[in-house]
C-alpha positions as CSV (number, residue, x, y, z in Angstrom):
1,X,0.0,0.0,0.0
2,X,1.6,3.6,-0.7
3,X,2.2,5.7,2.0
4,X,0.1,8.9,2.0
5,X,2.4,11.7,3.3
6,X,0.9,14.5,5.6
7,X,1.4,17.8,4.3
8,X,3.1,18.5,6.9
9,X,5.4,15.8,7.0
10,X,5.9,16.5,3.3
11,X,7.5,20.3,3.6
12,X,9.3,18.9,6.4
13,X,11.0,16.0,3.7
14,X,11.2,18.9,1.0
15,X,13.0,21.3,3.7
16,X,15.4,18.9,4.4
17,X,16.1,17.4,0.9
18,X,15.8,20.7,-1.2
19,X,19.0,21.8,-1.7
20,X,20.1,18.1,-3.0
21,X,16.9,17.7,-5.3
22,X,17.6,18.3,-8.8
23,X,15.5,19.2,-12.0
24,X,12.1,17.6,-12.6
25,X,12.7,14.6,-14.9
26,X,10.4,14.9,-17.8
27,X,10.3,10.8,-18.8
28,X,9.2,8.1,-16.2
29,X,12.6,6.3,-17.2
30,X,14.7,9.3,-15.5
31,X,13.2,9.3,-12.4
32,X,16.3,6.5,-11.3
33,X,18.9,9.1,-12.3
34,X,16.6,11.8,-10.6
35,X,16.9,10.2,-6.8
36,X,20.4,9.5,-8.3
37,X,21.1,13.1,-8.3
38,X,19.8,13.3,-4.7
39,X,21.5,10.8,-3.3
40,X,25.0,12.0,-4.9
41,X,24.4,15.2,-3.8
42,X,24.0,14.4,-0.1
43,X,27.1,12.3,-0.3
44,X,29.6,14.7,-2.7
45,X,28.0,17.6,0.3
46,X,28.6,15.2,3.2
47,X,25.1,15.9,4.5
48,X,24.6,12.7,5.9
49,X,22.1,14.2,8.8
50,X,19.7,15.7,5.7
51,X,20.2,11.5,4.8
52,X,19.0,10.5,8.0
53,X,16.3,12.8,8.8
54,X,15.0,12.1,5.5
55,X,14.7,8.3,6.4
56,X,13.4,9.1,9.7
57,X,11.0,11.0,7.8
58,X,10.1,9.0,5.1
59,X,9.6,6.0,7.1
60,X,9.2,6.5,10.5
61,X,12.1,4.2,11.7
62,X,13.5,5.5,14.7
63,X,17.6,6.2,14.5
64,X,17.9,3.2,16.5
65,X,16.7,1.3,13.8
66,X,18.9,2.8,11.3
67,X,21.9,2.4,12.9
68,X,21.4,-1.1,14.0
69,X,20.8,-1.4,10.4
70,X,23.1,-2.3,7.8
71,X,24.3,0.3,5.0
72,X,22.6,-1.7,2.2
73,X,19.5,-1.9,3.9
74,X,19.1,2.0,4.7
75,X,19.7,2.9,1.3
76,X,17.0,0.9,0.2
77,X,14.5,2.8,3.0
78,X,15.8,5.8,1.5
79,X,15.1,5.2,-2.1
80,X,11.9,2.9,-1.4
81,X,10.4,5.8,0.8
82,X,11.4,8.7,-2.0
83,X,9.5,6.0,-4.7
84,X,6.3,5.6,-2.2
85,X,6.5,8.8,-1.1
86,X,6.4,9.6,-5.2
87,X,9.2,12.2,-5.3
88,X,8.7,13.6,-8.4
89,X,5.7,14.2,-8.0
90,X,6.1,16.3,-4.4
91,X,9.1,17.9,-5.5
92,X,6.6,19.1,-8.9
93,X,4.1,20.7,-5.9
94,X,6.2,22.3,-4.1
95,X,8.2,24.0,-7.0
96,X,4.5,25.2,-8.7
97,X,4.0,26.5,-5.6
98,X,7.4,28.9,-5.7
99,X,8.9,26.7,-3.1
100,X,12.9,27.2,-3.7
101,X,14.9,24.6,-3.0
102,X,16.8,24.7,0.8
């Protein structure tokens, strides 16, 4: 079942990803490079707590969890939450709304 994301929840994700979120894809097929681009941002910025909070976010795992957790297997709650949580898609709202990004 996908995850319906509060508005609230959802400026908080966008506020904490936004200055690692890069142009809209236009095709379905770039949306991989597109949480590419976010995910090489945090790392070549070292922002590893924008990483975390966004997981936290996303999924509501607690930072127990995630650092019990192995390296593999938080990457995948970080991607599978940006897919449920339909980045493109949020990231498209916020921007028609004149959101800039962080």
């Amino acid at each position: 079942m996908e995850q319906i994301a509060n508005l609230n929840n959802a400026s908080l994700l966008y506020d904490v990803l936004g200055k690692h979120i890069p142009p809209i894809p236009i095709l379905p097929e770039d949306y991989l490079d597109f949480i590419d681009g976010i995910i090489g941002s945090i790392q070549q910025n070292q922002d590893y707590d924008a990483y975390y909070k966004a997981i936290q976010i996303l999924t509501g795992v607690t930072p127990e969890i995630i650092q019990v957790s192995t390296p593999e297997d938080v990457l995948d709650l970080f991607i599978n939450g940006l897919s449920e949580w339909r980045i493109v898609d949020l990231v498209g709202f916020f921007r028609n709304l004149g959101y800039e990004n962080g």
